[in-house]
C-alpha positions, -999 to 999 in steps of 0.1 A, spaced: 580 -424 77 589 -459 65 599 -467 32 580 -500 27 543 -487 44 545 -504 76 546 -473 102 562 -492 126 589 -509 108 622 -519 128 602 -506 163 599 -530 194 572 -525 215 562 -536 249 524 -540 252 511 -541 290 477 -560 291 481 -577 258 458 -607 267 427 -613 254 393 -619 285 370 -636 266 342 -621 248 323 -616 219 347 -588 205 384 -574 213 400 -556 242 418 -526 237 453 -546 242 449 -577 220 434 -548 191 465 -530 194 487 -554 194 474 -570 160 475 -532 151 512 -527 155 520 -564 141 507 -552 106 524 -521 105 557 -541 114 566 -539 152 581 -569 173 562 -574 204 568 -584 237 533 -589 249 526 -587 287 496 -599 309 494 -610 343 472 -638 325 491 -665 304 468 -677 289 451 -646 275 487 -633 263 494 -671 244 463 -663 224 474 -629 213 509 -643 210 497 -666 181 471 -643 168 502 -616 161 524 -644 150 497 -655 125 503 -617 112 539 -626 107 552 -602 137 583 -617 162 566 -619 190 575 -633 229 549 -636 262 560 -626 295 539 -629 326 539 -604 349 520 -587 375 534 -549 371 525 -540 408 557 -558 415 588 -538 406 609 -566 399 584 -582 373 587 -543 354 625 -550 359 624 -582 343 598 -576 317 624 -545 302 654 -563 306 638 -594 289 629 -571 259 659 -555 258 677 -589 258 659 -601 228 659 -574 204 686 -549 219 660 -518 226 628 -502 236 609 -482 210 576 -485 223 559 -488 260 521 -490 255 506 -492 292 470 -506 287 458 -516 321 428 -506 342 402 -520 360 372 -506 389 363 -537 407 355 -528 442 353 -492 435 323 -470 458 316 -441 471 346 -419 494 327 -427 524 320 -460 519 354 -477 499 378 -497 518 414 -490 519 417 -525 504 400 -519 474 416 -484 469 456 -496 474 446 -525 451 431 -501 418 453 -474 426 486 -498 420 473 -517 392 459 -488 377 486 -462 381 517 -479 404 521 -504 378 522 -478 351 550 -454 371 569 -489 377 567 -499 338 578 -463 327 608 -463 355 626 -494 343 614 -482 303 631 -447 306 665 -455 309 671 -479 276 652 -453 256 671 -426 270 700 -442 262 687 -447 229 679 -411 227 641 -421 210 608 -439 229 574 -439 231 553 -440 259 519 -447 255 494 -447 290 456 -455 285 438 -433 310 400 -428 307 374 -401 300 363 -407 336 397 -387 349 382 -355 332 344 -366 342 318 -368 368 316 -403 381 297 -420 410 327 -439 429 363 -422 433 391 -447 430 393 -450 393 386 -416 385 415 -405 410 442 -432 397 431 -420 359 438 -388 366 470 -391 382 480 -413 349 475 -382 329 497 -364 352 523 -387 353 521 -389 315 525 -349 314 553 -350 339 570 -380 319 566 -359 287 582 -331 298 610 -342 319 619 -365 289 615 -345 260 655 -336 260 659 -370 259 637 -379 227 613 -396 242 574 -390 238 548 -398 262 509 -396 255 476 -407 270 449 -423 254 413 -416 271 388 -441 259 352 -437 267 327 -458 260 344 -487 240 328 -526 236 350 -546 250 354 -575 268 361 -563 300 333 -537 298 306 -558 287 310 -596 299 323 -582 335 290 -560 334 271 -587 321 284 -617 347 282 -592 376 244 -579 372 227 -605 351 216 -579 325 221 -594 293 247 -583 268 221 -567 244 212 -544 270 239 -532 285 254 -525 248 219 -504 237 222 -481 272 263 -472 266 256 -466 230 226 -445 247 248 -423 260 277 -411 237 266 -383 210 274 -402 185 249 -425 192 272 -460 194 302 -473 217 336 -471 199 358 -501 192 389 -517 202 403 -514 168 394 -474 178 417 -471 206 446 -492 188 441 -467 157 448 -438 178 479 -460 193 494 -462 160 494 -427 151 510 -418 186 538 -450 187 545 -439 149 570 -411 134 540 -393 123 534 -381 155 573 -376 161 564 -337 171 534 -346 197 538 -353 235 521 -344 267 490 -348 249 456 -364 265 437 -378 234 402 -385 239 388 -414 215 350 -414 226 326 -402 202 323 -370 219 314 -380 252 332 -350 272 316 -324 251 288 -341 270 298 -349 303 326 -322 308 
């Protein structure tokens, strides 16, 4: 525990899918970015999108945390390379790797999905987070500490009517356990975060833009359907962040942490 209340005090992170989609609330990135700013971290804020990470870049600076933008597309092993190295450069270590990318676009049924669609969500969704982890590993082993944080979904332990982003979600959590395991000598931690149903940007405008059902709609049928009777938040996901990226979780890894209002006691 830090001495002056900030949990992540003296930490770097790396935060994968930092930018912000517009929208009338937060993504899960941009939340826990301002998250770890408060409680202290430096932040090296990634996105494939420059002009989504620039916003969160001054958003995080506004909260008084260093903070640096690099663009990258993390299906590309030399933009992982790069966007390590760069960190490392600049403050001299790893502490924190939070992996929060994801996305079903183009997604169907087995019988029906094109190879194209499945090579492109399986290596954004779960290429680009082996390829992050890779080039993380070896500073924090060196270090002998490390976090790694992967945001998987409830739909890797769920039903679900199409199969590519079920199938690359599910492989994140095993390539979290794997990581976890093989790394623990080492002192580093690795954890998955499973958000369910969570009002976001990218699951509400994208919804909204693709079918033409308005906002209000598509909000009152997801809320519908968790047992708590509402979506979660952003600021959800990035709380849960914050407990695994900080010391008080310094004992937990391997874990698959569900933040969803109980929605697999419903749907496992």
């Amino acid at each position: 525990m830090t001495t002056n209340g900030q949990r992540l005090a003296g930490k770097t992170a790396i935060i994968v899918g930092a930018g912000q989609r517009p929208g009338t609330t937060m993504g899960n990135g941009r939340a826990t970015a301002e998250r770890f700013a408060r409680e202290g971290a430096r932040l090296l804020l990634v996105d494939i999108n420059d002009a989504w990470a620039q916003d969160t870049m001054a958003a995080v600076r506004a909260l008084g945390a260093p903070a640096e933008v690099a663009v990258a597309d993390i299906t590309r092993e030399d933009d992982c390379r790069r966007v390590v190295a760069s960190c490392v450069e600049r403050w001299g270590r790893v502490d924190i790797l939070h992996n929060n990318v994801g996305f079903s676009k183009g997604d169907a049924r087995t019988d029906e999905l094109s190879l194209e669609s499945w090579q492109r969500i399986i290596d954004a969704n779960l290429t680009g987070m082996f390829l992050m982890c890779k080039h993380a590993l070896p500073q924090m082993i060196a270090q002998r500490s490390g976090c790694i944080i992967n945001v998987s979904s409830t739909s890797s332990l769920s039903g679900r009517p199409t199969v590519t982003y079920k199938t690359s979600k599910g492989a994140v959590n095993t390539l979290t356990q794997h990581i976890a395991f093989e790394n623990a000598k080492h002192g580093v931690r690795a954890n998955a975060i499973l958000p369910g149903l969570i009002d976001t940007p990218m699951a509400i405008e994208r919804r909204a833009e693709e079918t033409g059902v308005p906002r209000e709609v598509i909000r009152r049928e997801r809320d519908a359907l968790v047992p708590m009777g509402y979506m979660g938040e952003a600021a959800d996901v990035a709380n849960a962040a914050l407990f695994l990226a900080s010391d008080e979780a310094r004992y937990v890894t391997g874990v698959l942490f569900p933040v969803d209002g109980g929605l697999l006691l419903k749907r496992g």
